[in-house]
Backbone as a chain_set.jsonl record, in Angstrom:
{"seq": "XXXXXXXXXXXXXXXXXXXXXXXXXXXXXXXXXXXXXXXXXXXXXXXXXXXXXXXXXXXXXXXXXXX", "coords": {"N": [[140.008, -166.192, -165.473], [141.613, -164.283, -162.998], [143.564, -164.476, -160.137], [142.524, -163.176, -156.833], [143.888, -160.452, -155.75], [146.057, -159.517, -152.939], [144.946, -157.043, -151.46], [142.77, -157.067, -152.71], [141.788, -159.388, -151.242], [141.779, -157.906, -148.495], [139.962, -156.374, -148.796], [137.537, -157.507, -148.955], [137.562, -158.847, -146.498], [139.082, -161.178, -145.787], [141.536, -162.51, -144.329], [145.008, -162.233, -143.839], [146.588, -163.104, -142.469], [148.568, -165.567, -141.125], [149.503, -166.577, -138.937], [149.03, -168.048, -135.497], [146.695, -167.214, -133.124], [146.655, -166.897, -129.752], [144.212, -166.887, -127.433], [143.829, -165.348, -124.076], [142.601, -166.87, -122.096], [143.617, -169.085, -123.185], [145.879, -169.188, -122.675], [146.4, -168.755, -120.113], [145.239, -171.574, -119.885], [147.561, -172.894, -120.515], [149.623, -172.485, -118.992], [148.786, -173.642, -116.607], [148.126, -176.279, -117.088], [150.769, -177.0, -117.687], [152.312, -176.164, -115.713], [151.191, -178.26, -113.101], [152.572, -180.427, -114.356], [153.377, -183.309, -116.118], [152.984, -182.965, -118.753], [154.91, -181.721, -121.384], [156.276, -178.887, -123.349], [156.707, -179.165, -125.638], [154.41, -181.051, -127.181], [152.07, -179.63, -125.599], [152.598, -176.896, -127.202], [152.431, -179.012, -130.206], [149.718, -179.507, -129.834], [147.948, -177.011, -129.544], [148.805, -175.855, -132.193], [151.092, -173.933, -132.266], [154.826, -172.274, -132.295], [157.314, -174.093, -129.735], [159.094, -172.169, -128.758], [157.325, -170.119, -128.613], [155.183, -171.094, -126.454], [157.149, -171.709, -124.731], [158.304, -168.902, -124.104], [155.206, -168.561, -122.699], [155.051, -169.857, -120.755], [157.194, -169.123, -119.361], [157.942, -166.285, -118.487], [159.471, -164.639, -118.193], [161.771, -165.353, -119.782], [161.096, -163.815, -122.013], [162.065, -161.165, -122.21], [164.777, -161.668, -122.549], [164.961, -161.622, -124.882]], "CA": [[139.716, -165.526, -164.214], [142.932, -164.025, -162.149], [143.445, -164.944, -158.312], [142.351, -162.433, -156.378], [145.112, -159.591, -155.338], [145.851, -158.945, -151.263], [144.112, -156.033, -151.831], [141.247, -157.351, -152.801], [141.675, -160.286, -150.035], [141.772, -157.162, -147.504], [138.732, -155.597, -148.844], [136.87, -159.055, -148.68], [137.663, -159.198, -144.648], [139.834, -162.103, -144.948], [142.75, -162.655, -142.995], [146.21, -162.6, -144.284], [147.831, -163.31, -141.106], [148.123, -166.846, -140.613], [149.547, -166.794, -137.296], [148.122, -168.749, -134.437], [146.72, -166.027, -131.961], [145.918, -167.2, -128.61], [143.387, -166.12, -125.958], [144.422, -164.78, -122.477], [142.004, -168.022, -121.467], [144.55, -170.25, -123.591], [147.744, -168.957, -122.23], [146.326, -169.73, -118.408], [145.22, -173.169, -119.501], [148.69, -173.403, -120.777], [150.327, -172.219, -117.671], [148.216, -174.371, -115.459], [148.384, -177.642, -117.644], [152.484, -177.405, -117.985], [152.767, -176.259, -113.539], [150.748, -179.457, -113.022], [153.487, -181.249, -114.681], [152.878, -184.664, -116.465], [152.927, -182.713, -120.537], [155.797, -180.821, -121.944], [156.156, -177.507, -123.898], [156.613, -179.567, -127.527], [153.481, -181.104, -126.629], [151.633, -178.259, -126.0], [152.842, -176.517, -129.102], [151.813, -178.977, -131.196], [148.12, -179.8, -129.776], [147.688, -175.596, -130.031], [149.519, -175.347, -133.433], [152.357, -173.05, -132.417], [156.097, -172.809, -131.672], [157.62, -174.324, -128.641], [159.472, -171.269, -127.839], [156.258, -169.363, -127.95], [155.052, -171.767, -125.393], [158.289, -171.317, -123.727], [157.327, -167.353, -123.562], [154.032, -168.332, -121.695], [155.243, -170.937, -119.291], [158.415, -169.013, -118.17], [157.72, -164.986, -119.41], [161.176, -163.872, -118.061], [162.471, -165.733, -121.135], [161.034, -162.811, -123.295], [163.068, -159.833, -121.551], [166.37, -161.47, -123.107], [165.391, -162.084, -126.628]], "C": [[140.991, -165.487, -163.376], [142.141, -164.58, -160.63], [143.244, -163.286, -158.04], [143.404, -161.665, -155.414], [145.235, -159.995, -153.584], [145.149, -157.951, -151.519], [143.057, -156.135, -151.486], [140.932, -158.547, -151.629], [141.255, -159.328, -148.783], [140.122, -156.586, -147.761], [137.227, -157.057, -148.721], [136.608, -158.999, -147.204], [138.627, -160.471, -144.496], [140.914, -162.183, -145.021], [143.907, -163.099, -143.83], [147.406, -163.155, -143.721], [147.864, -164.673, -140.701], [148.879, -167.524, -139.358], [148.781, -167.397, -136.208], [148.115, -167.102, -133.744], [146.141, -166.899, -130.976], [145.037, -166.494, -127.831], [144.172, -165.949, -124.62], [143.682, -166.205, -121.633], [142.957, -169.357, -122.136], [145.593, -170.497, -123.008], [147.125, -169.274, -120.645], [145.983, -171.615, -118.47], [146.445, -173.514, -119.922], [149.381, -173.833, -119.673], [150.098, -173.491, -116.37], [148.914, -175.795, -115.66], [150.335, -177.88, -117.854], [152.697, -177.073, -116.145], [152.372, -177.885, -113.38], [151.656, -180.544, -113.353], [152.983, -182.93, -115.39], [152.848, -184.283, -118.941], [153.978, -181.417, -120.283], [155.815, -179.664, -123.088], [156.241, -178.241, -125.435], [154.83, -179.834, -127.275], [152.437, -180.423, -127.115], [151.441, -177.455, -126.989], [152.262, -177.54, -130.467], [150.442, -178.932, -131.032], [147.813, -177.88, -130.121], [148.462, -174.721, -131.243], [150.629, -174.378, -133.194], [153.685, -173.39, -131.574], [156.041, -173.41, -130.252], [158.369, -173.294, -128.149], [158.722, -170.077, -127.541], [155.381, -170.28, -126.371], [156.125, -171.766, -124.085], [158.232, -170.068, -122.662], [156.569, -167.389, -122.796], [154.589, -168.941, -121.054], [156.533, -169.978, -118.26], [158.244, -167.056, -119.444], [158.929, -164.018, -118.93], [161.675, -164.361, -119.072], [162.296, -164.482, -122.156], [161.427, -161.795, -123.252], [164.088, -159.963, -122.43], [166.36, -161.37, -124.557], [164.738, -160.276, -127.217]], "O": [[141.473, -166.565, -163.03], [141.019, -164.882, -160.224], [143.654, -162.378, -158.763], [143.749, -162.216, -154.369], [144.426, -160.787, -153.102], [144.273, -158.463, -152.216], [142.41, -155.692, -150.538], [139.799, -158.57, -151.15], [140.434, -159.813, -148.004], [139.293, -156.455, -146.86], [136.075, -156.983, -148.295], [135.463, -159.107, -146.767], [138.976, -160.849, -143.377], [141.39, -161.82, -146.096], [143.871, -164.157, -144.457], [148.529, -163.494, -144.096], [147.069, -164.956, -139.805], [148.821, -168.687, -138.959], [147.612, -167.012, -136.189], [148.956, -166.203, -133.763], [145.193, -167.621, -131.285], [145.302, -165.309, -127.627], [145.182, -166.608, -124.371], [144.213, -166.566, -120.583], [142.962, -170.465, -121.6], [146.175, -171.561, -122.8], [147.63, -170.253, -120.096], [146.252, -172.522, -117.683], [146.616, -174.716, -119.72], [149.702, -174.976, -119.346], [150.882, -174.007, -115.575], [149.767, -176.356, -114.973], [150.891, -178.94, -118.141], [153.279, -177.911, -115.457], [153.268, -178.713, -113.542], [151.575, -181.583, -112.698], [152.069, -183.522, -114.818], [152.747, -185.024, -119.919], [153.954, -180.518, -119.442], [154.896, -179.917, -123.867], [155.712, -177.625, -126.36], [154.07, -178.869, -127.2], [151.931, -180.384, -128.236], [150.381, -177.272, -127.588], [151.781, -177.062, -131.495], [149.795, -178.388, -131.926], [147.371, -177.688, -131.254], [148.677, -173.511, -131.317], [151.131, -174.001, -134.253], [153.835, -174.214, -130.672], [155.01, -173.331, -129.584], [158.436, -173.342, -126.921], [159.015, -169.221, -126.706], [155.155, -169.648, -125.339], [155.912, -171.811, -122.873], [158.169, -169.97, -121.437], [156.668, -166.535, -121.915], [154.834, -168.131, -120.16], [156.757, -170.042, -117.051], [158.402, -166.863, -120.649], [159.167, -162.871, -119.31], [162.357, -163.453, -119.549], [163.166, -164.177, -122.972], [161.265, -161.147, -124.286], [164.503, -159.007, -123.085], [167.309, -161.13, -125.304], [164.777, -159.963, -128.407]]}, "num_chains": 1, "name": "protein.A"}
């Protein structure tokens, strides 16, 4: 029995993208919980599985103009 293609993973429904995606309700409790001060952007990143300079992005979103 072969593994099953992408292809056939796509026609299934499941997900090839294994990217964290956040909610618009994640990225404000981000925002809030890092203003508040007392937890740092590593932190953060790891308890919600993704980078620290995506966390960077939400806490300070003029950072993402330069890159």
């Amino acid at each position: 029995m072969s593994m099953p293609s992408k292809l056939d993973k796509v026609r299934l429904g499941e997900s090839l993208d294994r990217r964290v995606k956040l909610t618009e309700a994640q990225k404000q409790e981000i925002r809030e919980r890092y203003s508040r001060g007392g937890i740092g952007q590593r932190p953060l990143a790891k308890e919600y599985g993704v980078s620290r300079s995506l966390i960077q992005i939400i806490v300070n979103p003029d950072i993402a103009e330069y890159k």
